[in-house]
C-alpha positions as CSV (number, residue, x, y, z in Angstrom):
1,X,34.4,-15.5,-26.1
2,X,33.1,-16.7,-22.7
3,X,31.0,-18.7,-21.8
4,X,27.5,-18.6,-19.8
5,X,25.6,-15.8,-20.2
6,X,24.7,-12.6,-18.3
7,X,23.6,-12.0,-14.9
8,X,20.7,-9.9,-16.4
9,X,20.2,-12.6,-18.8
10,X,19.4,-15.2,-16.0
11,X,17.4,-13.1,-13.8
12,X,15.0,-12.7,-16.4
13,X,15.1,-16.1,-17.5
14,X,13.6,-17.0,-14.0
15,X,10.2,-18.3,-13.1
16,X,7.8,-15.4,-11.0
17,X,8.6,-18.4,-8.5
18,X,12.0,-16.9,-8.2
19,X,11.1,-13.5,-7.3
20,X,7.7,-13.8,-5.4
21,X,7.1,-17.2,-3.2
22,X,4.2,-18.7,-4.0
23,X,1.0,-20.1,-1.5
24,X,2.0,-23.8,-1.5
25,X,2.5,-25.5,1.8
26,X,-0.3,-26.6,4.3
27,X,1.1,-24.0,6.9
28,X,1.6,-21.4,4.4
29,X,-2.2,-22.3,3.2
30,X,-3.7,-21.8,6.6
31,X,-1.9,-18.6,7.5
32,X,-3.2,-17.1,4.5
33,X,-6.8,-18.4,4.5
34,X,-7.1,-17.0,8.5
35,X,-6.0,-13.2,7.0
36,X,-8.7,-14.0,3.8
37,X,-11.4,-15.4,5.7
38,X,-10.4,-12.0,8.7
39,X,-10.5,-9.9,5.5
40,X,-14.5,-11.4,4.7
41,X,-15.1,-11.7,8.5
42,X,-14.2,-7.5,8.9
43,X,-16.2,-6.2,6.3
44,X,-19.2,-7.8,7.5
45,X,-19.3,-6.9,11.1
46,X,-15.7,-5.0,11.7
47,X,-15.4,-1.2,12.2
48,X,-13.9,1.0,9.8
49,X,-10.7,0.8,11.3
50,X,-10.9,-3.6,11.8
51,X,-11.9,-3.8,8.4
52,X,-8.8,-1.4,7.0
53,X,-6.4,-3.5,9.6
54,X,-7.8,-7.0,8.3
55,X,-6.8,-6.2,4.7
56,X,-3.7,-4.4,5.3
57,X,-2.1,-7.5,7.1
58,X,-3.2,-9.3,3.9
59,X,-1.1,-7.6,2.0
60,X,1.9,-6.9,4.0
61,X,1.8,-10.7,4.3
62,X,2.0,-11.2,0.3
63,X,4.1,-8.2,-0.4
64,X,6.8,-10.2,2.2
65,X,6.2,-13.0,0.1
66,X,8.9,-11.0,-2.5
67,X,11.9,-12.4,-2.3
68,X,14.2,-9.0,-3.1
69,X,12.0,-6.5,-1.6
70,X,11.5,-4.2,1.9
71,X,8.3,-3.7,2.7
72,X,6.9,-1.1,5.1
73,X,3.2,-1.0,6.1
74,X,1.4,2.0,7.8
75,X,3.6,4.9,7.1
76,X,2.9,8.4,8.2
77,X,4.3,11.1,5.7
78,X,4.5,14.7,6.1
79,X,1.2,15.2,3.9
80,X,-0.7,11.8,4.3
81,X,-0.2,8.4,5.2
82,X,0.6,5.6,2.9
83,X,-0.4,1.9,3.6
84,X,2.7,0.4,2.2
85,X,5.6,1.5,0.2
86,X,7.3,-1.7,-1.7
87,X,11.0,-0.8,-2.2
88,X,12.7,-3.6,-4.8
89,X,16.7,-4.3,-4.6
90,X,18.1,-2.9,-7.4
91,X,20.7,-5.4,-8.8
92,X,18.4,-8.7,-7.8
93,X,15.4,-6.6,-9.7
94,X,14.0,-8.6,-12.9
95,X,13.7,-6.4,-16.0
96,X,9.9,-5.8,-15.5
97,X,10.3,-4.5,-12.3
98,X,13.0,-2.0,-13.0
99,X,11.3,-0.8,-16.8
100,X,8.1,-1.2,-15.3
101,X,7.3,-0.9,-11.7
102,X,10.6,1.0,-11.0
103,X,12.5,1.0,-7.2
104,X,9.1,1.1,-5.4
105,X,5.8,0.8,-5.4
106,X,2.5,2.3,-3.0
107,X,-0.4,0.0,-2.5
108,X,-3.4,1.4,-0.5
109,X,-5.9,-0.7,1.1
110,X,-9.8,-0.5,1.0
111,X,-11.6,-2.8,2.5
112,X,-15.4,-1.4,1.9
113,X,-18.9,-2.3,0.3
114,X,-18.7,0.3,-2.6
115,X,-16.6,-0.5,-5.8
116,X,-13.2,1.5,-5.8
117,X,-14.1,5.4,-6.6
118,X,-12.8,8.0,-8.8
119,X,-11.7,10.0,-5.5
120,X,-9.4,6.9,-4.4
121,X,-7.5,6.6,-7.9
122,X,-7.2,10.2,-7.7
123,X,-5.4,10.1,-4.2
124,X,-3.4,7.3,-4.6
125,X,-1.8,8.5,-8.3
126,X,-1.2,11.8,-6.0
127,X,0.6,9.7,-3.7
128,X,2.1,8.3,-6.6
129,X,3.7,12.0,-7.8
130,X,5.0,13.4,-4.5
131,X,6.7,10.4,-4.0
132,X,8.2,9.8,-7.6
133,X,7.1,6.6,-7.9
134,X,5.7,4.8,-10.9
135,X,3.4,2.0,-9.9
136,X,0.3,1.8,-7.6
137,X,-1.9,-0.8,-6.7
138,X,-5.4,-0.7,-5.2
139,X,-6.3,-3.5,-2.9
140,X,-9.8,-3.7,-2.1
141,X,-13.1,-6.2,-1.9
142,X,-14.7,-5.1,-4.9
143,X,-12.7,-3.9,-8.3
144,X,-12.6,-0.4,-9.8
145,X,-16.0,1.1,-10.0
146,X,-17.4,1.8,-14.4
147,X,-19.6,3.3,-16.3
148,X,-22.5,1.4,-17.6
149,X,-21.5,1.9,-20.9
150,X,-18.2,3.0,-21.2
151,X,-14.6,1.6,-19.1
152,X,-13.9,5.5,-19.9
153,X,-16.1,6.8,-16.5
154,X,-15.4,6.5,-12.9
155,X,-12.8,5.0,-11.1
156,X,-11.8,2.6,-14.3
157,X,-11.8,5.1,-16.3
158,X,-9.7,7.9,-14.0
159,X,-7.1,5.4,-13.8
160,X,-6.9,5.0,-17.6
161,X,-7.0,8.8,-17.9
162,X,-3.9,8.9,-15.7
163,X,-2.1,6.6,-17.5
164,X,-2.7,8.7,-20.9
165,X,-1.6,11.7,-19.3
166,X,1.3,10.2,-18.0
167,X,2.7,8.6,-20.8
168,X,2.2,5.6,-19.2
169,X,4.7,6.3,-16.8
170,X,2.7,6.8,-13.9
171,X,0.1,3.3,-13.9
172,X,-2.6,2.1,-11.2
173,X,-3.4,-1.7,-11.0
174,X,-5.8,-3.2,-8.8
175,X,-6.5,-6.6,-6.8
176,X,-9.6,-7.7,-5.5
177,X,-11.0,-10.9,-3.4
178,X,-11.5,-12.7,-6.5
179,X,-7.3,-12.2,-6.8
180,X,-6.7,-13.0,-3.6
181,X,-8.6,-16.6,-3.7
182,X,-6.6,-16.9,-7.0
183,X,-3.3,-16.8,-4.5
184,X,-4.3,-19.1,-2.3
185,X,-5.4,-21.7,-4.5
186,X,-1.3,-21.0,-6.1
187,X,-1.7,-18.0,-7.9
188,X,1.6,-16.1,-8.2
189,X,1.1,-12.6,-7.2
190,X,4.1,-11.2,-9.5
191,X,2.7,-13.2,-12.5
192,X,-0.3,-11.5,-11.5
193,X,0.6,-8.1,-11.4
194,X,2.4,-8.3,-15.1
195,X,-0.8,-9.6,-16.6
196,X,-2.8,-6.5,-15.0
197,X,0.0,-4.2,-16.4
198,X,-0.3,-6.4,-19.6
199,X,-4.2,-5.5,-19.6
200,X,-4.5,-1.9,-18.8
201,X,-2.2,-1.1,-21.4
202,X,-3.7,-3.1,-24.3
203,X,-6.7,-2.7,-23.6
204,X,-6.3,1.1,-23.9
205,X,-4.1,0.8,-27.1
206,X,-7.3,-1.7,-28.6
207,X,-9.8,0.4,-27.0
208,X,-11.0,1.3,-30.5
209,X,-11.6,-2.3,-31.8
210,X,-12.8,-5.0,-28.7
211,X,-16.3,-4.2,-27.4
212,X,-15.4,-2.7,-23.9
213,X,-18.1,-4.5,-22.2
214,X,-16.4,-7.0,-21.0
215,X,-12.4,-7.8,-19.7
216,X,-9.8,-7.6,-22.2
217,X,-9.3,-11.2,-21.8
218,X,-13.0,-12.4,-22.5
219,X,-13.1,-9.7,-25.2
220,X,-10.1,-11.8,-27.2
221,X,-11.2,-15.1,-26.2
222,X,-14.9,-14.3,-27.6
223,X,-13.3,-12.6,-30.9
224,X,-10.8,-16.1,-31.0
225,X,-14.5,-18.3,-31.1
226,X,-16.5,-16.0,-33.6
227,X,-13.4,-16.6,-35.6
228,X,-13.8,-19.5,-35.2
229,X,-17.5,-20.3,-35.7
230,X,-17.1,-18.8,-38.9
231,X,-14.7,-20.7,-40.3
232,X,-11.3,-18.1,-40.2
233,X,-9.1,-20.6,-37.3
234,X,-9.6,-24.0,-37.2
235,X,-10.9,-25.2,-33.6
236,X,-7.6,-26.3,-32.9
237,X,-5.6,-23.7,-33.4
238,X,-8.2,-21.5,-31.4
239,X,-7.6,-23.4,-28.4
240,X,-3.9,-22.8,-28.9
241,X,-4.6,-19.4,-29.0
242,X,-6.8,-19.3,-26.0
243,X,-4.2,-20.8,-24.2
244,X,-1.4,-18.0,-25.2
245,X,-4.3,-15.7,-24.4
246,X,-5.1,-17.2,-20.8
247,X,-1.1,-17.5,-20.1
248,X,-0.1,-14.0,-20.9
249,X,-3.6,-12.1,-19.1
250,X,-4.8,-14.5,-16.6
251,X,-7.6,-17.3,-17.0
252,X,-11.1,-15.8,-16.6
């Protein structure tokens, strides 16, 4: 038999480091705090147009952070126009990107007051069809806008409707200004965008059982620590757990 292993094998036993570079010199740093603090600047006092410019170099700035990946910013289709279209190499692709996120992926940019709306998931998993792609992210200030009492209204809950209806084949992520501090202080982005998909779709799977009220994330950690207080897990295995929990979705 020979040895070593796969090709496959050891692109998927790579760090995220590998695939998407992460915010860690000084130069790197201030480059990327200028486009934040342009991004926060913009949506102040910019125009409609500054503000959408100010967070669509953001982006195309960490979506050039990938290491096997085109990226092309401000593209004007036939029907519409498409902030960026990610398109990933094929044979340098990790296994979540090509099971997952597929050859490409559309991000759209909004860089207002309001929470994203319902309208804006809507146009962005239309995007997502006429161009056969599988994977869209919102970038905005704010998150997805929700119900007061259910994640099943509204923006959160049209993108959770989509992904029903699709079979989860068609999903919509978002990343917000709290995210985008999260890079800069060394946050991987491609970490980052597995946890969301991670989220979205256990979230929907456990919608039955966690209190939607809150994230996913605080929703298992709270469950780990009533467990706890009543005597189920010991404390120390709880904080093992919250680690695992805080690893695979992202620390609150």
């Amino acid at each position: 038999m020979a040895r070593g292993i796969s090709f496959n094998k050891y692109k998927n036993s790579l760090s995220s480091d590998a695939y998407w570079k992460p915010i860690t010199s000084e130069k790197d740093k201030k480059e990327f705090k200028i486009l934040l603090e342009s991004v926060e600047s913009s949506r102040k006092t910019g125009t409609k147009d500054q503000k959408g410019k100010a967070l669509e170099l953001l982006m195309t700035y960490i979506f050039n952070r990938f290491v096997y990946a085109e990226v092309k910013d401000d593209l004007r289709t036939k029907d519409n126009q498409l902030d960026h279209e990610i398109f990933f190499y094929e044979f340098e692709a990790p296994d979540f990107i090509k099971r997952i996120v597929g050859c490409h992926l559309i991000n759209e940019c909004k860089n207002h007051k309001k929470s994203v709306s319902s309208q804006e998931v809507t146009i962005l998993n239309s995007n997502l069809e006429i161009r056969n792609c599988k994977f869209g992210i919102v970038s905005s200030y704010k998150s997805f806008s929700k119900g007061r009492n259910s994640v099943w209204e509204n923006a959160e809950g049209k993108r959770r409707k989509f992904a029903l209806l699709s079979n989860f084949n068609r999903l919509i992520i978002g990343f917000n200004y709290i995210d985008f501090e999260k890079i800069l202080n060394g946050g991987n982005f491609y970490t980052m965008m597995q946890q969301k998909y991670r989220n979205i779709i256990d979230e929907i799977h456990d919608d039955e059982i966690f209190d939607n009220s809150q994230p996913y994330n605080a929703r298992l950690i709270a469950n780990l620590n009533h467990l706890k207080s009543i005597g189920i897990i010991p404390e120390d295995e709880c904080n093992t757990y919250i680690d695992v929990v805080n690893k695979k979705y992202g620390a609150l």
